[in-house]
C-alpha positions in Angstrom: 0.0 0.0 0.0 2.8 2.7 0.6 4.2 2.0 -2.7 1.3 2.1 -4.3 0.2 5.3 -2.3 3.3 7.0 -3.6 3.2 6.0 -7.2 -0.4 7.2 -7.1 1.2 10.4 -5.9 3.6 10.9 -8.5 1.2 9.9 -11.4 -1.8 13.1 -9.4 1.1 15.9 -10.0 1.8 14.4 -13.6 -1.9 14.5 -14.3 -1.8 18.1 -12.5 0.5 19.3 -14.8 -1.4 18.3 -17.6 -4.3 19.6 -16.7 -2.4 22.8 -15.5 -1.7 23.2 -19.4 -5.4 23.5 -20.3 -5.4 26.8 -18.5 -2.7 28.8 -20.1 -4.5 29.8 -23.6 -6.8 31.6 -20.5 -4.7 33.3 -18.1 -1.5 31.5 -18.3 1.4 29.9 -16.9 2.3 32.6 -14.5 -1.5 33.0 -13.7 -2.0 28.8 -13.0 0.5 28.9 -10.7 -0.9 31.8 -8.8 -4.1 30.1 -9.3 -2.8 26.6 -8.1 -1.0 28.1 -4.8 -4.0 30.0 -3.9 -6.4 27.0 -3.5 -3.9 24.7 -2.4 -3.4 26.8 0.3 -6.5 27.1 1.6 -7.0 23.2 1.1 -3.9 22.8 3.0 -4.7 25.4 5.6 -8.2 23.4 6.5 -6.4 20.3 6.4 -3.1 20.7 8.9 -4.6 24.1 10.8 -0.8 25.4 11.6 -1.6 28.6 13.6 -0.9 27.6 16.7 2.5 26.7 16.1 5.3 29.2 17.7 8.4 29.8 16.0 11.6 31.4 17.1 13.2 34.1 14.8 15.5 31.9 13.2 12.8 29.2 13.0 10.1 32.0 11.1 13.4 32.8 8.7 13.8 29.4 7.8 9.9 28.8 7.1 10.0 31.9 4.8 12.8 31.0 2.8 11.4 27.8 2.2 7.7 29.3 1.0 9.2 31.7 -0.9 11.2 29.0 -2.9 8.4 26.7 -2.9 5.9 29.9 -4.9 9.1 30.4 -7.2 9.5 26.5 -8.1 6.2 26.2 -9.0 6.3 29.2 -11.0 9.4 28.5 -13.0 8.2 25.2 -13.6 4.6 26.2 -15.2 6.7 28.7 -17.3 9.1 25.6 -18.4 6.5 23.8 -19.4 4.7 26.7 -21.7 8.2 26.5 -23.9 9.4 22.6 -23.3 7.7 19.0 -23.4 6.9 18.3 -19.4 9.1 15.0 -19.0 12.2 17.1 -20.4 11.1 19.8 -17.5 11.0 17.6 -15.2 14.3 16.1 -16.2 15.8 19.3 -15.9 14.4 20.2 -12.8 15.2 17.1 -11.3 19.1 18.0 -11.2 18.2 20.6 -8.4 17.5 17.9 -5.8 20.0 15.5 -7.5 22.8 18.4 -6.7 21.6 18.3 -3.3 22.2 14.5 -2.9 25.8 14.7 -4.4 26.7 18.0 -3.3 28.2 17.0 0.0 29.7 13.4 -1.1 33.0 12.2 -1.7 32.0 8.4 -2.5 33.8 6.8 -6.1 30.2 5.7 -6.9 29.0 9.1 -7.1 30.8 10.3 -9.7 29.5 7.8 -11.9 25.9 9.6 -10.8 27.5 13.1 -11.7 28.4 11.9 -15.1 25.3 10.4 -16.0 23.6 13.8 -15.0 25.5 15.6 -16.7 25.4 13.7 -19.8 21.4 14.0 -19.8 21.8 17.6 -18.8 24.0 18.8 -22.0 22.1 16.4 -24.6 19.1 18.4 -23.1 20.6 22.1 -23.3 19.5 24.4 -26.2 22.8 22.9 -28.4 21.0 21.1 -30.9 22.6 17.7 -29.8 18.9 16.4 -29.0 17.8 16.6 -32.7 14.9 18.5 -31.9 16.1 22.3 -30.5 14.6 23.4 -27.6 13.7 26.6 -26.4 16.4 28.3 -24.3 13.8 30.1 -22.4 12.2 27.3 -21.0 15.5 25.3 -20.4 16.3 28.3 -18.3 13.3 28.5 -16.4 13.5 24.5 -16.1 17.0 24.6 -14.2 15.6 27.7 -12.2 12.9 25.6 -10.9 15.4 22.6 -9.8 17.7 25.5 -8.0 14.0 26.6 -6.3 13.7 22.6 -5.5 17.3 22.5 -4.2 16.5 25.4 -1.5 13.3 24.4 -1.2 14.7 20.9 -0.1 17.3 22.1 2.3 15.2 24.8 4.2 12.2 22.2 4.3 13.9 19.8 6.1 15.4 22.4 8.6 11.9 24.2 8.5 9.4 20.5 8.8 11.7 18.7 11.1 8.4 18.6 13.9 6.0 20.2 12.2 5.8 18.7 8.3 2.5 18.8 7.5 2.0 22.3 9.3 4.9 23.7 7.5 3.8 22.7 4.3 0.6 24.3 4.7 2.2 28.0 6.0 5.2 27.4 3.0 2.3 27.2 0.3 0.8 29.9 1.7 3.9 31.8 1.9 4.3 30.8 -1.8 0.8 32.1 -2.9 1.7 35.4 -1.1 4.6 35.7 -3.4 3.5 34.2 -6.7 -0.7 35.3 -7.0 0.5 39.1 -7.0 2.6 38.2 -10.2 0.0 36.1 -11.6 -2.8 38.4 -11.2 -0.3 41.3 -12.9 -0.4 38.8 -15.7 -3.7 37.5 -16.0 -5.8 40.2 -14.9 -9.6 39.8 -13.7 -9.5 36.1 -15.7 -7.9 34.8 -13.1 -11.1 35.5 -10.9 -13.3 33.8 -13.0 -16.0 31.7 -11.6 -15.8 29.7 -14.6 -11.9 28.7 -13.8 -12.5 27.5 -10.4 -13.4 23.9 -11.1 -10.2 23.6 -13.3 -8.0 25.4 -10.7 -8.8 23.2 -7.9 -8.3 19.9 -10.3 -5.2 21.6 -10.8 -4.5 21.7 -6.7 -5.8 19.0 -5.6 -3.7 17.1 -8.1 -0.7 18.8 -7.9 -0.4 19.3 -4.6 -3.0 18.7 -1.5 -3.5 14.8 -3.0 0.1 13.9 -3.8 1.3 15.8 -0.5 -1.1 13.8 1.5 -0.2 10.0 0.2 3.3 11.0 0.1 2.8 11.9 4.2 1.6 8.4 4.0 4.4 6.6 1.9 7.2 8.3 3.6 7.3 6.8 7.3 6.3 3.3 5.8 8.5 2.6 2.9 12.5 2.7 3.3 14.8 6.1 2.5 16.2 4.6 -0.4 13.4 2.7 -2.2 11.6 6.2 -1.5 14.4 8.0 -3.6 14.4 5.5 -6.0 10.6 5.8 -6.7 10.3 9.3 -7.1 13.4 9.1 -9.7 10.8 8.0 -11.4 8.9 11.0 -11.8 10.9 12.7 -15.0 10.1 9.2 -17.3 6.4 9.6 -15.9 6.7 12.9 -17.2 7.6 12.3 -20.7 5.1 9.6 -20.8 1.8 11.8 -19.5 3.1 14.6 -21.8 3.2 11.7 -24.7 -0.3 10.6 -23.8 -2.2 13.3 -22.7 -0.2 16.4 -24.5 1.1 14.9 -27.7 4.3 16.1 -26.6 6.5 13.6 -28.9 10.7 13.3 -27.9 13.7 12.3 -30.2 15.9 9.3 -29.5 18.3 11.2 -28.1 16.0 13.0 -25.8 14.6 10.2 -24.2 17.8 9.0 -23.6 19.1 12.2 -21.8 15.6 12.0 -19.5 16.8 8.0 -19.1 20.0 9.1 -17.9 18.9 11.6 -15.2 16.3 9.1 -13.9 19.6 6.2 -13.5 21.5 9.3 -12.3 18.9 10.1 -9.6 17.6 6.3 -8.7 21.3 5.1 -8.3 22.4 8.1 -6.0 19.1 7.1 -3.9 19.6 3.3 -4.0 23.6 3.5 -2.9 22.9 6.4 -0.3 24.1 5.2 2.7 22.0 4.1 5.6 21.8 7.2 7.6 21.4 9.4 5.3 18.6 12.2 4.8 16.3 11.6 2.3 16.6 14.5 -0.3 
């Protein structure tokens, strides 16, 4: 059941994302995001009900950061995947929590995992290796989303050490303080649409309060490393939603640089040693 609960999770944000396409032609990428954040927040706020935690200074510095990066990763990556096929964002955006994982290690092994990456990484940059050129734009606002990702990583684990859930909820609130502003400044009075709302919470619920929730569930019950190793997955179920439900086709050589950040990422999970933190 854990397994299953987080492979249920990962394939809600894919179909999120899909559905988080249908809304651009209307107000956007910059205005879904704002649109997503806003309603996940208050989903997440009647779920978890964080006000009466009490933070210290550096404690309410720490939470901030990690909102703030959480409302810029999501923007960045609706941007990305305006310009670029979602299993190629995701690719890309996966070497922000990937960096995080090799970052501090000195292990032989991993710098078979930082050459793998790498590899995937340049036959994915804007230098027609991949056959099929893709837009710098997006590639840049890709890798911005993994470097949101990496902070967003490292100050949630500082920030949800006793409080996950209850962080979450005041990060994505924090998020849709930073990010609905920018959206709205894009979108306009669209973006209040009655019409949109059914859409927009699809669009939260499956991006983020249903796959939050199972992953709560998966996380204590399945192993560090097998729970690495699964969400590796995510950048091939990417490519594969954007395939089915997008038409969003990839060369040879594409698919092979999204293969080789998924091995990258799945065999710096599965050799992780013991005691390490999950990334």
């Amino acid at each position: 059941m854990p397994v299953a609960a987080l492979l249920a999770a990962m394939l809600c944000f894919q179909l999120g994302a899909t559905l988080a396409k249908s809304l651009f032609p209307i107000v956007g990428a910059g205005g879904t995001a704002a649109l997503r954040l806003a309603l996940a927040s208050v989903i997440l706020l009647a779920v978890w009900r964080p006000w009466h935690i009490r933070f210290t200074r550096q404690q309410l510095r720490t939470v901030i950061v990690y909102g703030v990066a959480m409302g810029w990763m999501n923007y960045f990556f609706y941007l990305a995947i305006s310009y670029i096929p979602l299993g190629i964002t995701m690719a890309l955006e996966f070497t922000g929590p990937l960096g995080v994982a090799l970052f501090a290690s000195r292990r032989p092994i991993d710098f078979l995992w930082i050459v793998l990456a790498a590899l995937g990484l340049v036959a994915l940059l804007p230098l027609g290796l991949g056959g099929q050129p893709l837009a710098a734009l997006g590639v840049v606002y890709a890798l911005g989303a993994g470097v949101c990702w990496a902070l967003y990583i490292l100050f949630g684990r500082r920030a949800g050490a006793a409080h996950g859930g209850q962080i979450t909820s005041l990060g994505t609130v924090i998020g849709a303080l930073m990010i609905v502003p920018v959206g709205y400044a894009q979108s306009g009075a669209a973006l209040l649409a009655p019409a949109l709302l059914p859409l927009g919470l699809g669009v939260a619920v499956l991006s983020s309060a249903l796959p939050y929730s199972l992953e709560m569930y998966a996380m204590p019950r399945i192993p560090t490393r097998t729970f690495g190793v699964l969400m590796s997955l995510n950048p091939a179920l990417g490519a594969v939603a954007g395939l089915i439900f997008l038409g969003e086709t990839l060369t040879l050589i594409q698919w092979a640089a999204v293969a080789s950040i998924v091995a990258a990422s799945a065999g710096s999970a599965a050799t992780r040693s013991a005691n390490a933190q999950l990334a």
